[in-house]
N, C-alpha and C positions, 0 to 999 in steps of 0.2 A: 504494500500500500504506500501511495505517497503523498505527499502535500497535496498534489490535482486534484488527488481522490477525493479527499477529506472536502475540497473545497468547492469540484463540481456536481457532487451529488446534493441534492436539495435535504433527500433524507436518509438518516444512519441505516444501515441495515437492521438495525433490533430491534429499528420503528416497525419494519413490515412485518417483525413475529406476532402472532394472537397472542395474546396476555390475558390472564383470567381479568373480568370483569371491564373489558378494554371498551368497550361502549359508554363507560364514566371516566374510570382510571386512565388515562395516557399513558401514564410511565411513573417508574417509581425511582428514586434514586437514594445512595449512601454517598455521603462526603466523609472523609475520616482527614482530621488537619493533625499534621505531622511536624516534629522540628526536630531538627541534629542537635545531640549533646557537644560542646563546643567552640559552637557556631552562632554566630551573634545572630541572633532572628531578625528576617529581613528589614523591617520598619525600621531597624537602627543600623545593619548592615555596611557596610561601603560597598560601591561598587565594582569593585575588583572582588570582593569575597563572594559577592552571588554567581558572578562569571566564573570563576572558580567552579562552586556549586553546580553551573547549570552544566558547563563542561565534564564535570567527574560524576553526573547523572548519564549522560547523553554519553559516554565512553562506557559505564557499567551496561545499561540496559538499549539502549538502540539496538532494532533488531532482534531480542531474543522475546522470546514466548513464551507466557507461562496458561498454564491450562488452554482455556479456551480464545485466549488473549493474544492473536499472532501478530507475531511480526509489530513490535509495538515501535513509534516509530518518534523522535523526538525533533519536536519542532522549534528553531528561538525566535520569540516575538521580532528580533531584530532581525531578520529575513523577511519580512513578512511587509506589506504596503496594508495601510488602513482597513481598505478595503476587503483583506482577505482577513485580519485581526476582526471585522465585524461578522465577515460570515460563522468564524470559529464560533466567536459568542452567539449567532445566531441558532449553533445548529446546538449549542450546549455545551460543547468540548473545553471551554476557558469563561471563564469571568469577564466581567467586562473591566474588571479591576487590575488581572492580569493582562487585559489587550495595550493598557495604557502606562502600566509600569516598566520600570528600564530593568533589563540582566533579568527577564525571565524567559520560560520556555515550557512546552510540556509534551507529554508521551502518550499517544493516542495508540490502543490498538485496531487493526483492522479491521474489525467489527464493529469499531466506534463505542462498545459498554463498556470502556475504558477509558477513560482521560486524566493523566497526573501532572495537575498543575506545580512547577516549581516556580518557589520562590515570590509568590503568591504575598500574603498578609501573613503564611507559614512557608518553611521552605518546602514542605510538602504538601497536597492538598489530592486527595486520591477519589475518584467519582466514577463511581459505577452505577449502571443503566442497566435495566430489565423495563419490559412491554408490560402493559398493565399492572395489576395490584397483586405484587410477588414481594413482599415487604422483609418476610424471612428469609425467603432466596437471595436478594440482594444485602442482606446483613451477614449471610455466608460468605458468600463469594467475595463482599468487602473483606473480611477479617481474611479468609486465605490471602488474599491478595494482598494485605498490611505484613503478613506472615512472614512473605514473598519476598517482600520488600527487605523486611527487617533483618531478614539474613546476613544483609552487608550492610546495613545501617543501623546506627546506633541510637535509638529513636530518646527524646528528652523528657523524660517520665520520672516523677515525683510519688512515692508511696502512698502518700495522702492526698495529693493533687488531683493526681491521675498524670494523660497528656497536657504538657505545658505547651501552651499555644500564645501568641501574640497578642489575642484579646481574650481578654477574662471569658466572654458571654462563652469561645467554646472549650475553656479548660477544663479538665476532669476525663468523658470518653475524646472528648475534639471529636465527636459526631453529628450530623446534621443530617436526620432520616427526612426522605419528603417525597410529596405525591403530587403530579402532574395532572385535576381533575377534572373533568367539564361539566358544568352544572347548569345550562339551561333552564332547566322545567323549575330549578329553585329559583331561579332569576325572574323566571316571566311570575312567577304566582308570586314573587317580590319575600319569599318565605329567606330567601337569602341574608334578609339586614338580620333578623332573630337569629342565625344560625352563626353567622361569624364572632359578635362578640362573646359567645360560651365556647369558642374553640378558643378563644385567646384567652377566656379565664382558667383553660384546663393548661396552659404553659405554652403553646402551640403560636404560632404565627399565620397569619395567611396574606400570600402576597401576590403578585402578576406574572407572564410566564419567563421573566428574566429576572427572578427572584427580585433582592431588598431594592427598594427604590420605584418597583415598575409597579402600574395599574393592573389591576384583574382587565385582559380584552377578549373577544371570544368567547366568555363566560366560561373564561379557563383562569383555576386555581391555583397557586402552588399553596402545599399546608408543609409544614415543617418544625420541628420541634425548638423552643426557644432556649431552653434548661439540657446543659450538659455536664455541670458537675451536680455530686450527687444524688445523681440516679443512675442506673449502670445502663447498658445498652439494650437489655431487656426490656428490661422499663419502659425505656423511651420508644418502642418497637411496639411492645403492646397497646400504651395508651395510644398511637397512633392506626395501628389499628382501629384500635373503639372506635376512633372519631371519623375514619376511613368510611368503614362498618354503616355508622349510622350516618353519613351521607350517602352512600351508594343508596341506604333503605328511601331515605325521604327524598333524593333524587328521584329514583326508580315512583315512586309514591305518586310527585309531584306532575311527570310526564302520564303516567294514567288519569291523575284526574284531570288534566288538559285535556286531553281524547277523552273522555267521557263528557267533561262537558264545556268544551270549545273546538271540539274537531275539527270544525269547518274553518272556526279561524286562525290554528294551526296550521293546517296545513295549507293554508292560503298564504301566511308567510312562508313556509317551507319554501313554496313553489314561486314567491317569490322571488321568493333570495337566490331562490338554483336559475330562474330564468334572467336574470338580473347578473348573476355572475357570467352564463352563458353567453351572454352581448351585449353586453358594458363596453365602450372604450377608454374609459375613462375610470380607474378603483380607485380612493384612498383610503390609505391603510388602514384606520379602523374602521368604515365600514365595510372591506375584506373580511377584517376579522368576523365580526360581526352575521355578515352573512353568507360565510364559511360554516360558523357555527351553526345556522341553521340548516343548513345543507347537512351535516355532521350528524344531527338529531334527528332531519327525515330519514339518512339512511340506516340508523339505530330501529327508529319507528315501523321502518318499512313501508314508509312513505314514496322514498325514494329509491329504484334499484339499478343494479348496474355499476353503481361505485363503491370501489373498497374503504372499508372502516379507517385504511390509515391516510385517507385522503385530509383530514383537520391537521397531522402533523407536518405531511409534505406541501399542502399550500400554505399553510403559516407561515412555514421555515421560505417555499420559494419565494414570498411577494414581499420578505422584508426588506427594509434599503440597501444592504451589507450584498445580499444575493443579487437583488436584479442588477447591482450596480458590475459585479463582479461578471453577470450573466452578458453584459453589454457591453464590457470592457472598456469602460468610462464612465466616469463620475457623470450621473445623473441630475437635472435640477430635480425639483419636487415634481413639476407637471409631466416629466420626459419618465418619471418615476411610477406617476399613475397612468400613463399611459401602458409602458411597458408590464406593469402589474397586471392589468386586466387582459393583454393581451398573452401573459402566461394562464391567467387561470382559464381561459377560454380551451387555450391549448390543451391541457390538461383536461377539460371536460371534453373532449375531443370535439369542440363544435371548430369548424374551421372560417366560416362566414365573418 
């Protein structure tokens, strides 16, 4: 796999696997934040020391493979033009934190359910991806993988601490378990305001689909836990769960009693939204998002057939600015932006008119 790769594919390969409950859940992911015994943590770092760093990463592991993780491959931010640093963050792969800091770099494997940001706000920052609401699976295969790591690293851990990480909020597991959700049917029956502030009083966060900072768009959630010292990683796995659990139930809830009793005017936006993406010449991006998601929901409903369930993470990912701009191999204004957007998602619905 190579850079190209990483950067002309709209979406990761682990997007296209079925995931249990993938009609809500999108994707699930583990972060595990990591620092060398040592080694002055990056926020205070000089920059000769992370270059160091990012070098004696990218000479250990470039190229080798561990489990299902091949050919993992390292990339440094300073090779990279803007443009290609947005699409990473677009597709998930890096932070937008590490797009903009100097002397870092990360290890993506070929599969893309991998990505190790170095040198980050920690000098490690390990993110792995699973399809749907696989929330144990993906706390395995993190910990193998920290394992993995640890082999030749000497990772900075405190008996009573736990992991020492650069900011307090994730010292203790340095865990951040979270879930990529779509929530529609709470959004339109407005059940959505009651349900957010009891996730945030259980410790939980809920944010936009480019984590801290970003807006809920597309009536996609990210939920993720706030509290990582004392509580162990069970803990934090379980209660998340719960809170998973009973949004999938009153999601699922909320889109029946729409079709029971608004059908018609359901799926009157559905088919709007799907004829409107259809021959648009003109998108902007949130109302892409917007009515993607609804297209997204007819074809959960069975409103809509003929397009696949992973069709909300591949036109999210292709119609952001970072892709189309990359996709046309020049910087786009705004208008030359919704142009070109609407004339991928066309594409993509195969209408060619």
């Amino acid at each position: 796999m190579t850079l190209e790769n990483f950067i002309d594919e709209a979406i990761s390969p682990w997007m296209r696997e079925d995931g249990p409950e993938n009609d809500i859940v999108l994707s699930t992911r583990i972060r595990l934040a990591r620092n060398l015994t040592k080694e002055k943590f990056p926020i205070i770092a000089e920059e000769k020391d992370l270059d160091n760093l990012g070098l004696k990463i990218k000479n250990k592991y470039n190229k080798r493979t561990f489990k299902d993780y091949k050919n993992l491959e390292y990339i440094s931010m300073s090779d990279l033009s803007h443009v290609e640093k947005r699409v990473l963050v677009e597709k998930h792969l890096i932070s937008p934190y590490l797009a903009k800091t100097h002397s870092t770099g990360v290890l993506i494997s070929e599969n893309e359910k991998v990505s190790v940001m170095i040198n980050e706000e920690d000098h490690i920052r390990i993110q792995i991806y699973f399809s749907g609401f696989q929330i144990n699976e993906a706390l395995e295969a993190s910990f193998a993988f920290d394992d993995w790591l640890e082999e030749d690293l000497d990772y900075a851990f405190d008996e009573e601490k736990g992991y020492l990480t650069s900011c307090p909020t994730n010292t203790g597991t340095g865990m951040r378990a979270s879930v990529m959700i779509h929530l529609p049917g709470l959004v339109l029956t407005k059940r959505i305001k009651r349900m957010l502030p009891a996730i945030n009083q259980l410790g939980f966060v809920v944010r936009g689909i480019y984590g801290e900072g970003t807006e809920a768009t597309g009536n996609i959630f990210q939920i993720s836990n706030q509290i990582t010292l004392g509580k162990s990683e069970k803990d934090i796995i379980d209660d998340l769960r719960m809170i998973v659990i009973q949004l999938i139930k009153q999601e699922r809830e909320a889109r029946t009693r729409l079709l029971k009793n608004s059908k018609v005017t359901l799926e009157d936006r559905i088919c709007r939204s799907f004829g409107i993406l259809r021959y648009s010449r003109i998108m902007e991006s949130k109302e892409a998002a917007t009515r993607i998601s609804d297209v997204k929901l007819g074809i959960d409903l069975g409103i809509i057939e003929g397009l696949s369930h992973s069709i909300l993470n591949e036109l999210i990912t292709l119609t952001q600015p970072g892709f189309l701009q990359h996709y046309a191999g020049k910087i786009l204004a705004v208008e030359e932006r919704d142009k070109l957007r609407a004339k991928l998602i066309r594409e993509r619905l195969k209408i060619k008119n």
